[in-house]
C-alpha positions, 0 to 999 in steps of 0.5 A: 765723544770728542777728545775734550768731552773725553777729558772732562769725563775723566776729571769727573771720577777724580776728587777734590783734595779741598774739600773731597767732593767729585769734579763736575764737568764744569770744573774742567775749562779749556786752554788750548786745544792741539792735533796731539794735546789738550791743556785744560784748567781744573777749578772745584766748583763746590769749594773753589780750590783750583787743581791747576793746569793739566797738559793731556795727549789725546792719542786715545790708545794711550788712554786705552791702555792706562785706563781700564774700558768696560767692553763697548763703552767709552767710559772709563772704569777704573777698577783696581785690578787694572792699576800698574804693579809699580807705584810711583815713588817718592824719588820720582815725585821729588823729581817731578816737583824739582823739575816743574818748580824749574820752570818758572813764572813764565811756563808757558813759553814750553808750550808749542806755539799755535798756528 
């Protein structure tokens, strides 16, 4: 399974936030494609309701130790047992949104350049 094929399987155990239904595979539309990164956009095919942007590393051990793999398969299985013990705070979500909402209309250009 390629990298993209990776993520778009990812995105299918997610839900929409609109109108609670799963992301189908076609919701997930590739951006940009790197050796190291993926940037795919998140559309809801049953309500429209655009998740946004997402920047992914493709390095498959850092998917293998956030996720929770059943024992020779490439499908993830996210069980509860195999959530970190620390949850995110509310400090670090302000954090996120402060720094997100600083980069501006022309985020973009954070972007790494293509060859």
């Amino acid at each position: 399974m390629d990298n993209f094929e990776f993520i778009k399987k990812f995105f299918e155990n997610l839900k929409c936030s609109g109108c609670d239904s799963f992301f189908k595979e076609e919701a997930v539309q590739l951006i940009r494609q790197e050796d190291n990164n993926i940037v795919v956009r998140v559309t809801c095919m049953e309500c429209g309701k655009a998740l946004g942007l997402a920047i992914l590393g493709t390095d498959r051990s850092g998917f293998r130790n956030s996720i929770k793999f059943q024992e020779n398969s490439e499908a993830p299985s996210f069980l509860e047992n195999n959530l970190p013990d620390d949850a995110i705070t509310s400090e670090e979500v302000n954090e996120a949104r402060k720094f997100f909402s600083g980069l501006g209309a022309d985020w973009t250009k954070y972007l790494p350049k293509q060859n």
